[in-house]
N, C-alpha and C positions, 0 to 999 in steps of 0.2 A: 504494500500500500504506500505511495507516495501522499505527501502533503505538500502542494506548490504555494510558496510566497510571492509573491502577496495578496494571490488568485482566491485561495482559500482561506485567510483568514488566521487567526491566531484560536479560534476556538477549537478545532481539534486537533490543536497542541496543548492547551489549558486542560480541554476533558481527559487526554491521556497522564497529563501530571495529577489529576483529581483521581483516578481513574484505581490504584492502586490498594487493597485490600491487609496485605502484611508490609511489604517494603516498596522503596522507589529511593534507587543510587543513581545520583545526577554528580558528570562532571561536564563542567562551561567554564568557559574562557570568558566570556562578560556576563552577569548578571545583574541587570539595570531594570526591572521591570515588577513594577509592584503588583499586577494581577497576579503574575507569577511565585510571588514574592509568599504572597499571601495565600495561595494553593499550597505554596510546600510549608508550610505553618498549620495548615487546615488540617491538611492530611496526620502530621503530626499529635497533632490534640486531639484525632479520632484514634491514634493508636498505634500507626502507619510507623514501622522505623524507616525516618528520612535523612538519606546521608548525602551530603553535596560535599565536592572536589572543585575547588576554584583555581584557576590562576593565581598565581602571586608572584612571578616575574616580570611580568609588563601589564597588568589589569590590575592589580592590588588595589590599588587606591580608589577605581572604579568599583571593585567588589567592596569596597569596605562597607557600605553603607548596608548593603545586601547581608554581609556574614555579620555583623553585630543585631540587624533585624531577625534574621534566623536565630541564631543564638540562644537570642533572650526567650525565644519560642519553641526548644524543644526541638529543634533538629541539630543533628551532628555535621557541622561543618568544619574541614582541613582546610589550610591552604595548601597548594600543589609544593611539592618538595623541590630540589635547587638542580636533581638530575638532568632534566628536560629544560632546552633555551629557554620553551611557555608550555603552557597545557593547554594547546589550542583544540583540545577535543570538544565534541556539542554532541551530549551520549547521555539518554537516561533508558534505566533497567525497571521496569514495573514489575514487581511479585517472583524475580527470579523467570519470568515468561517472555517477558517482552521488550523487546529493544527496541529504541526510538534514536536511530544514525541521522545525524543533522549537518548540514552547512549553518545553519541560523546561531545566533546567538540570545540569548533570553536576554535583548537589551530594547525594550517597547521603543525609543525611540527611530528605532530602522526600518520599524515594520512596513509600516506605508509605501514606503519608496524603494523597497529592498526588494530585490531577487534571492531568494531561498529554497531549499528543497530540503525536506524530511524524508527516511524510509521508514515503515512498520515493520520492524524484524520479528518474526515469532519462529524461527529455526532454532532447536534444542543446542545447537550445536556453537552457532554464534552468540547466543545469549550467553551459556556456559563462558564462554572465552570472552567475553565481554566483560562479565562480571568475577573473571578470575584478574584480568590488569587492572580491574576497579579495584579490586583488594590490594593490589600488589601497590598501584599508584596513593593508596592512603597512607602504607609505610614508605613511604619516597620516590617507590619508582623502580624498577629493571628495565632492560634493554629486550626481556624474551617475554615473547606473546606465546598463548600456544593456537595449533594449529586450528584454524580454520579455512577452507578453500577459498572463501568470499568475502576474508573479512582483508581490509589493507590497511595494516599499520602506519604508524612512524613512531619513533625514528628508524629510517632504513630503509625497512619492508617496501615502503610504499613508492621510494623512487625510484627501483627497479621494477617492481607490479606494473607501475602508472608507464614507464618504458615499454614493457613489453605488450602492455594491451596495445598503445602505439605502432612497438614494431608488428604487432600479428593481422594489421590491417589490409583489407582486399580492395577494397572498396571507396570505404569514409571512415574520417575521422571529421567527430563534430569536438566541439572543445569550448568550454567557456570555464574562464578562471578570473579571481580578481584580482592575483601577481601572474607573472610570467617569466622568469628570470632564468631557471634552471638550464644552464646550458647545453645537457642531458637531452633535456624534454624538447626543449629546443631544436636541437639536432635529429632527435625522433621523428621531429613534426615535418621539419625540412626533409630530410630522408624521405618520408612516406608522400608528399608531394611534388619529387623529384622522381619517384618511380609508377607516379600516376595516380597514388590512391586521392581521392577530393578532400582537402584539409577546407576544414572550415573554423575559424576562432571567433568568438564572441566575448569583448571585455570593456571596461569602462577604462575610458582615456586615460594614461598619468603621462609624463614625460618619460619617464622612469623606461616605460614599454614600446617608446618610440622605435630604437633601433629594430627591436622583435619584429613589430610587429612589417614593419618596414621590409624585412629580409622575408618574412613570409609571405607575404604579398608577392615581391618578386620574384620567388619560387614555383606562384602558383596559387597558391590558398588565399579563400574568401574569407577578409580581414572584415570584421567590423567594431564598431565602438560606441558608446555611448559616453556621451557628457557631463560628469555631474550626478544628478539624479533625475537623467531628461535621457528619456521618460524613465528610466528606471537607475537605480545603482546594482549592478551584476557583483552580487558578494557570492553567489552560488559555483561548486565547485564539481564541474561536470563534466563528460566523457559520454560521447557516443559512437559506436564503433559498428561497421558494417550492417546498418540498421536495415531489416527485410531480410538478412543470409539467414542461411540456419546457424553461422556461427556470433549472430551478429550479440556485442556486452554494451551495456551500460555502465556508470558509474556515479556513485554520488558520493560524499565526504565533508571533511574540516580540511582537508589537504588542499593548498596552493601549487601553483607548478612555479615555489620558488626551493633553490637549496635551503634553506632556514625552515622552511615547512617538513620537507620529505626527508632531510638528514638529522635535523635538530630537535622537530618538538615533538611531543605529544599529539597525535593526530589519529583518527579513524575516518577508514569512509570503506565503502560496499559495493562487491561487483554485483549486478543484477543482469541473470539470463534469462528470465522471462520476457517472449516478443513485448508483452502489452507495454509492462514496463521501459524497455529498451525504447519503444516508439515513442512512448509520451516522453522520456526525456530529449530525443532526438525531436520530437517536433517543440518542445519547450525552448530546445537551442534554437532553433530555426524561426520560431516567431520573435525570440530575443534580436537573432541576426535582421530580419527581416525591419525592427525599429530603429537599428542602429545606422551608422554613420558608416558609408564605405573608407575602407585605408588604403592606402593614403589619400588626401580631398583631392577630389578629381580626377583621383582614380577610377 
């Protein structure tokens, strides 16, 4: 089950955090959102044990106002230990059942004008392994996940996975990210549009992503961009790959396709093989691309 930002709203992400019977382990990188705030309080004073993992490398001061409100209310909150550059994961576990894999951040001010994607995990097998680095990251943190086939780590894991769903392309690569920097991924993207497959990128402008995007273009690939938050801010973190094959994956995450994301932090995201899924995110890229800005102007 996917949940699209900002199509769908913030309510059935509220109803899944209310939603919870014995437990509900949330780790987030911003926590700014007092509907939120106030659901995982709720839940607590019905009984619920609520544990939250925050950032505290680069959001600390953002979360502070969030962890002294919980606090005082009966939920268990860490800050993130000093292993990981940040804990840029957006992951909560309902009852040991159900996992909720996000690009979003629970920060109410984004909502409106943000591009986001949720997935509804309910596989025995990815909750398990989701809620084993949940334990591991309340005492500081390791480097080893265990296995699961769809689920994509960081630190590491992921920027070789995010590689090679690139290099396994026939077809298309659809792409929207809200850095770009990884030289790696980079050269992936260049690769597969030097040997024909359709690269397509979808991001919001920085300077930052000039050169990229620039070389991509000239390779071949349909660059596009957004300004600002016109019409929208692309914070969503997506992969579409050979959409219609029968080999054709999806991907959704807290992963950026910069090295500080995929070698450094803290991060989750999820290959999804089902067509329905696969389609809706490809066509989620494609009406993103479709409101954007061709690259370069005048291109």
């Amino acid at each position: 089950q996917l949940v699209v930002e900002p199509d769908d709203g913030m309510q059935p992400i509220y109803d899944l955090l209310a939603s919870p019977r014995r437990s509900l382990d949330v780790t987030i990188y911003e926590l700014a959102d007092p509907t939120a705030e106030s659901i995982l309080a709720t839940d607590a004073a019905r009984g619920v044990r609520v544990r939250v993992l925050l950032d505290s490398r680069l959001e600390r001061n953002r979360n502070a106002a969030a962890y002294s409100f919980l606090r005082g209310r009966g939920v268990e909150v860490t800050w993130s230990g000093r292993r990981f550059f940040a804990t840029h994961e957006k992951t909560f576990v309902i009852d040991g059942r159900t996992a909720v894999v996000m690009s979003l951040n629970l920060a109410s001010g984004y909502y409106a004008t943000t591009r986001d994607v949720a997935v509804v995990d309910r596989d025995p097998a990815d909750v398990a392994a989701i809620e084993s680095v949940f334990a591991a990251d309340l005492r500081g943190g390791n480097d080893t996940t265990p296995p699961a086939d769809d689920l994509v780590w960081s630190p590491r894991q992921s920027w070789a996975d995010l590689i090679a769903l690139v290099r396994r392309a026939h077809r298309s690569v659809a792409v929207e990210s809200e850095e770009l920097s990884s030289p790696a991924v980079v050269h992936a993207l260049l690769d597969a549009a030097h040997r024909g497959v359709r690269v397509s990128v979808a991001m919001t402008y920085a300077d930052s992503w000039r050169p990229v995007l620039t070389e991509l273009a000239r390779a071949g690939a349909r660059v596009k961009v957004m300004y600002g938050e016109r019409p929208r801010y692309l914070h969503a973190k997506l992969m579409a790959i050979d959409v219609g094959t029968p080999y054709g994956v999806g991907f959704v995450g807290s992963e950026n396709l910069s090295d500080a994301s995929l070698l450094h932090d803290r991060e989750l995201g999820l290959v999804l093989l089902d067509a329905a899924n696969v389609r809706r995110i490809a066509n989620l890229i494609d009406r993103d691309l479709a409101d954007g800005s061709v690259w370069p102007p005048g291109g």
